[in-house]
C-alpha positions as CSV (number, residue, x, y, z in Angstrom):
1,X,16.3,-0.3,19.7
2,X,16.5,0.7,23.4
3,X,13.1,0.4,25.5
4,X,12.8,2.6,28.7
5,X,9.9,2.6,31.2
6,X,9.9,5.8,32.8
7,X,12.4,8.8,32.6
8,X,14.0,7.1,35.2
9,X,15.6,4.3,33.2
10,X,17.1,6.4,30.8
11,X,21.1,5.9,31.0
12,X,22.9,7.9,33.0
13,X,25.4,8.6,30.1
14,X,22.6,9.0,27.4
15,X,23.7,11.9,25.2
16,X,21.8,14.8,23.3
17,X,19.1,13.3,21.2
18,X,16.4,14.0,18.3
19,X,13.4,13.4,20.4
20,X,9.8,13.5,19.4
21,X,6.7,13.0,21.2
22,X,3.2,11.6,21.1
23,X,0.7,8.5,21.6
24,X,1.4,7.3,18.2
25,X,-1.7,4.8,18.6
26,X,-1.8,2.6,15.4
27,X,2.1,3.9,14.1
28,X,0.2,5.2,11.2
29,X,1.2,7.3,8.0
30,X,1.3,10.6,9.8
31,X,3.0,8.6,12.6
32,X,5.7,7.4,10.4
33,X,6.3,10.6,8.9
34,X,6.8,12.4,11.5
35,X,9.0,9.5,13.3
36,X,10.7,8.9,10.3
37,X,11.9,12.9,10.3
38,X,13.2,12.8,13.6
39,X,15.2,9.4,13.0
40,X,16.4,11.4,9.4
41,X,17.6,14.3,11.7
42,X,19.1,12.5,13.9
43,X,21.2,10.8,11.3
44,X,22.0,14.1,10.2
45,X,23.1,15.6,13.0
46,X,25.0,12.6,14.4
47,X,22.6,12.2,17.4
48,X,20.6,9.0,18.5
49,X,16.7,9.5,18.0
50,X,14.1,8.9,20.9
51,X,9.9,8.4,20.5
52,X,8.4,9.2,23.9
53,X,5.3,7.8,24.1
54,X,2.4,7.2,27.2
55,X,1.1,4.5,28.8
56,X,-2.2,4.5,29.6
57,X,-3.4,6.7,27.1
58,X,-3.8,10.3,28.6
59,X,-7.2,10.6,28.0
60,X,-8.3,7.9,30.3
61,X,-6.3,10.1,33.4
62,X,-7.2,13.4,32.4
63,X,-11.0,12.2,31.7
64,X,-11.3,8.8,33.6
65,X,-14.1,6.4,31.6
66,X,-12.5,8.3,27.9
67,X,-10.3,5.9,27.1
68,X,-10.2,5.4,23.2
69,X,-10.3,1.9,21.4
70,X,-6.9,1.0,20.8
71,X,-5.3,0.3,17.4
72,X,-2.3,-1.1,18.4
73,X,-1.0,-2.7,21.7
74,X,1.9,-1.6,23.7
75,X,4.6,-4.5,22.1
76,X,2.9,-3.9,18.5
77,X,3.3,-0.3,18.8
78,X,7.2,-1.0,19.7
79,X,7.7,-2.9,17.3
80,X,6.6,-0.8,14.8
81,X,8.5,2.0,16.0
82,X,11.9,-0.2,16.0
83,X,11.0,-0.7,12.0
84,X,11.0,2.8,11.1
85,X,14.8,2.9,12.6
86,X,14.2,4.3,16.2
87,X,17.5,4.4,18.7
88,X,14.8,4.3,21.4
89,X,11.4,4.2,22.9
90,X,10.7,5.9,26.2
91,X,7.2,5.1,27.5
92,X,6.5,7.6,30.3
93,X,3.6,6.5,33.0
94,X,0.9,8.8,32.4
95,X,-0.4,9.5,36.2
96,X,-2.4,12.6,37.5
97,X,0.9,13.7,38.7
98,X,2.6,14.1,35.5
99,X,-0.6,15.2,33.4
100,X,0.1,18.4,36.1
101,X,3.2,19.7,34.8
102,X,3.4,23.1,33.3
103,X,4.5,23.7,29.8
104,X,7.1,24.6,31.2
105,X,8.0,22.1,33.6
106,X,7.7,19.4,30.9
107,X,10.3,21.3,28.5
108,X,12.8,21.5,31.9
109,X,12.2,17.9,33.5
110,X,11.1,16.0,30.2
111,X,13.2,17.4,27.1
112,X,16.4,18.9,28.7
113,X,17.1,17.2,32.0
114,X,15.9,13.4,31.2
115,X,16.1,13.0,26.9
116,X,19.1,15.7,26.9
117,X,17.3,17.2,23.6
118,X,19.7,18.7,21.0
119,X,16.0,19.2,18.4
120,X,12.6,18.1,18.8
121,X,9.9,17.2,15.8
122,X,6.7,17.4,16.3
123,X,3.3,17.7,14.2
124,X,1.6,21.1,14.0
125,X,-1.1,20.0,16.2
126,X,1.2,18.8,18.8
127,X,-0.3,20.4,22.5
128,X,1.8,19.9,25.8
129,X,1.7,20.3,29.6
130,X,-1.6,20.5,31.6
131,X,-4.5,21.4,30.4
132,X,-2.5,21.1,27.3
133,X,-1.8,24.6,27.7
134,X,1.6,24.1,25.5
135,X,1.7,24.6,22.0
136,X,4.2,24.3,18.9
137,X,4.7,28.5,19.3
138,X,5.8,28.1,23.1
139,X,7.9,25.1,22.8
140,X,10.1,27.0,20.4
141,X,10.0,29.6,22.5
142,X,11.1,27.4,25.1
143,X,13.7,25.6,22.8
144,X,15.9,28.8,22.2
145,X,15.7,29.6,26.4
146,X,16.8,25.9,26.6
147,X,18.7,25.0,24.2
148,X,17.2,23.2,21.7
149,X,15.5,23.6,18.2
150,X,12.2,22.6,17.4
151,X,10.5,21.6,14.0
152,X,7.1,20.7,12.7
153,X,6.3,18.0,10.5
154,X,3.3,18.8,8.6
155,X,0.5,16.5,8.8
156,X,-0.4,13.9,6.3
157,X,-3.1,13.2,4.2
158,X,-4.8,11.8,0.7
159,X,-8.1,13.0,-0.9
160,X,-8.6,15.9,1.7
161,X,-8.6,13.7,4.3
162,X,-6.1,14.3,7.2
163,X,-4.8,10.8,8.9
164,X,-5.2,10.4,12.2
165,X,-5.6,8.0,14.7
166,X,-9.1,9.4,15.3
167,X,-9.9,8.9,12.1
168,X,-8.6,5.7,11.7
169,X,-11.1,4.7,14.9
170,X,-14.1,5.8,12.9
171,X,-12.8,3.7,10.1
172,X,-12.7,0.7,12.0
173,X,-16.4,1.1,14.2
174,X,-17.7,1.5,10.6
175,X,-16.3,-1.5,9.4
176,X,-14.6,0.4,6.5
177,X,-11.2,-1.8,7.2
178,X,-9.9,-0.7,3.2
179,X,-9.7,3.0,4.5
180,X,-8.0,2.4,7.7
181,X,-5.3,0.1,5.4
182,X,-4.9,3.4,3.7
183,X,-4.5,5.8,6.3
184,X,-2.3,2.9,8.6
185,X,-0.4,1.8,5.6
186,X,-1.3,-1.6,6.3
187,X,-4.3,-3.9,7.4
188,X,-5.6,-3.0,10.9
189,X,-4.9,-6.2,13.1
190,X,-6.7,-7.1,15.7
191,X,-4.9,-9.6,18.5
192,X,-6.4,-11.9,21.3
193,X,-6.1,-15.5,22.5
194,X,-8.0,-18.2,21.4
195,X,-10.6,-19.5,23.8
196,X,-13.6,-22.1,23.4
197,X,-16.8,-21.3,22.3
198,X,-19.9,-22.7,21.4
199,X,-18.5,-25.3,18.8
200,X,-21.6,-24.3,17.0
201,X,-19.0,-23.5,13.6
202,X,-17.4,-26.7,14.0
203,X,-21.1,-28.5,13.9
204,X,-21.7,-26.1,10.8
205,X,-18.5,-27.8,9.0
206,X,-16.5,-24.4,9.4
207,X,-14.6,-24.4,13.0
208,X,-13.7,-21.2,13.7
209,X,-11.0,-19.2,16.5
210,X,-13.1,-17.7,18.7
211,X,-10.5,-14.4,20.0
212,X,-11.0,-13.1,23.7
213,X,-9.6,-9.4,22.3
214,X,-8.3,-6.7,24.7
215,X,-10.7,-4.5,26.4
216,X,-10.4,-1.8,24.6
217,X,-9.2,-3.0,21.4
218,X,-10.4,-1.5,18.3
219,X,-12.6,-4.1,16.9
220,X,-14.2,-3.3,13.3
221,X,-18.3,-3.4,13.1
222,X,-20.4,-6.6,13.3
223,X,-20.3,-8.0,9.7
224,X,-18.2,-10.5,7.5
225,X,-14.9,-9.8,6.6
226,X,-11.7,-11.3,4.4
227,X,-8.4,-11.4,6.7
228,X,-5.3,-12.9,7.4
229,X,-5.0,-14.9,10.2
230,X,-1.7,-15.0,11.8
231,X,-0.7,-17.7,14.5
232,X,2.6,-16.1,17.1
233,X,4.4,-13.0,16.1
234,X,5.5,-13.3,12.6
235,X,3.9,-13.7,9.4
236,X,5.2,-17.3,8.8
237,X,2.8,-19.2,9.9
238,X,-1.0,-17.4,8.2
239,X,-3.7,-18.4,6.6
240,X,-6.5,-16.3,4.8
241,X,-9.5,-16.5,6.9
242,X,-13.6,-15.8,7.1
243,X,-13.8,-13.6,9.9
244,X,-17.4,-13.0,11.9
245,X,-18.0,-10.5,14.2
246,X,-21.3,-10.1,16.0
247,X,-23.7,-11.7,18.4
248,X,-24.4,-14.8,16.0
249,X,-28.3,-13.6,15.1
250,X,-29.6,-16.5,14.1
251,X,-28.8,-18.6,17.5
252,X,-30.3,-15.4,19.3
253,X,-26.9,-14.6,20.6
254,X,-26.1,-11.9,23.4
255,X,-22.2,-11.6,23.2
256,X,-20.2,-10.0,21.1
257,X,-17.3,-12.3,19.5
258,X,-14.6,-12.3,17.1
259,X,-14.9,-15.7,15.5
260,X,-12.0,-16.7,12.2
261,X,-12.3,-19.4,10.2
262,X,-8.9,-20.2,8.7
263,X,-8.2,-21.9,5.3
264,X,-6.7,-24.7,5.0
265,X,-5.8,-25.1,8.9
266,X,-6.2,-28.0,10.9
267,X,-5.1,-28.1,14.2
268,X,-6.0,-26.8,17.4
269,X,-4.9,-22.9,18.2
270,X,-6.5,-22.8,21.8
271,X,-4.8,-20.9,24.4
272,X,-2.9,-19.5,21.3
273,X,-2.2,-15.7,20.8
274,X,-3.0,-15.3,17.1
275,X,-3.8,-11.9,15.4
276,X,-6.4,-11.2,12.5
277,X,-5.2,-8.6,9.6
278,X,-8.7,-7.1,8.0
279,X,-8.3,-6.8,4.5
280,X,-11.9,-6.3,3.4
281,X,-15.9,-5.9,4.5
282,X,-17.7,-8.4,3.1
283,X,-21.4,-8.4,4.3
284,X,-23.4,-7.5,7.2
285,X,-24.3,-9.7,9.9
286,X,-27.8,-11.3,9.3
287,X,-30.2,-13.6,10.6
288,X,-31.2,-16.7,8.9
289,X,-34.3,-18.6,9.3
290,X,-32.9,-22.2,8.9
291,X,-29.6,-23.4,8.6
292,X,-29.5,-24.5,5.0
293,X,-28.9,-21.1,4.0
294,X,-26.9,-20.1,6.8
295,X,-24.5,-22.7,5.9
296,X,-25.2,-21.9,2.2
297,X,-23.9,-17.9,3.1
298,X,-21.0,-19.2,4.9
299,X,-19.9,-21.0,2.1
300,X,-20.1,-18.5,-0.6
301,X,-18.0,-16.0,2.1
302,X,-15.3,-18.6,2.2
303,X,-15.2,-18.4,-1.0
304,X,-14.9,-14.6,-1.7
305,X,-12.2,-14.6,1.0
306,X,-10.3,-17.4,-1.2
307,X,-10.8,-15.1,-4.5
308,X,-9.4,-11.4,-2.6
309,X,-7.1,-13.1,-0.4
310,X,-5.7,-15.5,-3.6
């Protein structure tokens, strides 16, 4: 898969193109349906598909301070886009300056002049041009003045509930990690590198990973969970881990951390990038009065993570 920042870097010899367009935070099953259409017409046709996509996310230049919790970082995001057979990504800088353009300035500098569009798929929900002002009835109107077609993907969902990446969010700050693996079609993962912490696990006979996570990553509710923890890029190297998030109530903690401890791993992971796939919620956070039972909790949560994760 090609990867161009900016409209700028698109070749100068790039052809017409199946192009579609969105954030796509978290690549989830309405994501992938819709991508996965415009990579199917673009086989069809004989054309090479495009995802445009934005970086930052929109929201935080059109409403500075709104930015969303992320799902899925810039090079997880490509990569998960180059799996659902993608010819290329374009991520366009979102600045003030281009959050300005008309509807129709968008079709004329975006679609036709840069991406060359032969047809363009979209969701029924998709909005366009400042003050999103642009909607799936213009753009086709636009299409047949320009030269293109346009065609909606409808969106998806399962038990009435429509997937989205909004929805996905509220899945994830409620700790409900199962229903964001639905809607995702996978296990939300949450990245960071490993830095030093208290050492208070490793005292407790349980050393943990303690993750310094994005700013605004999406990080599930302070509980327990069951996850797999996954050391570099690919899945080769993992290891089912005990995963606590909170502020550690029973040492009066203040900060907020992601802390893993992995199964059967020795070693040392810091300064390590290692991601954490949640696979299920398994308790709140709660505070202890001694550290018999503390320890006594820890254990029995390693031990449910063994059993789901087995």
């Amino acid at each position: 898969m090609q990867r161009w920042r900016g409209l700028e870097s698109v070749p100068g010899g790039w052809g017409r193109s199946v192009v579609t367009i969105g954030v796509f935070d978290g690549v989830h099953r309405g994501h992938q349906a819709i991508i996965g259409h415009a990579v199917k017409r673009a086989r069809d046709m004989g054309l090479q598909s495009v995802v445009m996509t934005f970086d930052p996310h929109p929201s935080e230049v059109v409403r500075p301070g709104s930015h969303p919790a992320v799902l899925t970082e810039s090079v997880r995001k490509a990569e998960l886009i180059e799996q659902l057979g993608v010819d290329a990504l374009c991520v366009v800088p979102f600045t003030p300056e281009f959050s300005r353009l008309s509807p129709d300035e968008f079709v004329h500098d975006v679609l036709v002049q840069a991406l060359h569009a032969a047809d363009v798929v979209v969701g029924d929900n998709f909005r366009f041009g400042h003050k999103a002002a642009g909607d799936v009835t213009m753009l086709e109107t636009l299409g047949r003045t320009f030269g293109f077609t346009v065609e909606e993907a409808p969106l998806v969902s399962a038990d009435g509930v429509v997937f989205s990446s909004t929805y996905i969010r509220s899945c994830v700050d409620a700790g409900d990690v199962r229903a964001a693996a639905a809607a995702l079609g996978r296990p939300h993962r949450l990245a960071g590198v490993v830095v030093r912490g208290d050492q208070r696990g490793r005292e407790l006979g349980f050393p943990t990973a303690n993750l310094m996570t994005h700013r605004y990553a999406a990080v599930p509710a302070d509980g327990v969970y069951a996850a797999w923890l996954i050391r570099g890029g690919g899945d080769a190297g993992r290891w089912p881990a005990s995963v606590s998030i909170g502020t550690n109530p029973t040492f009066e903690g203040r900060e907020r951390r992601v802390e893993a401890y992995a199964l059967g791993f020795s070693g040392d992971l810091y300064g390590e990038r290692v991601s954490l796939d949640f696979v299920a919620h398994l308790r709140e956070q709660r505070k202890y009065d001694a550290i018999e039972p503390l320890i006594a909790q820890i254990r029995a949560d390693v031990e449910e993570t063994r059993v789901l994760l087995r």
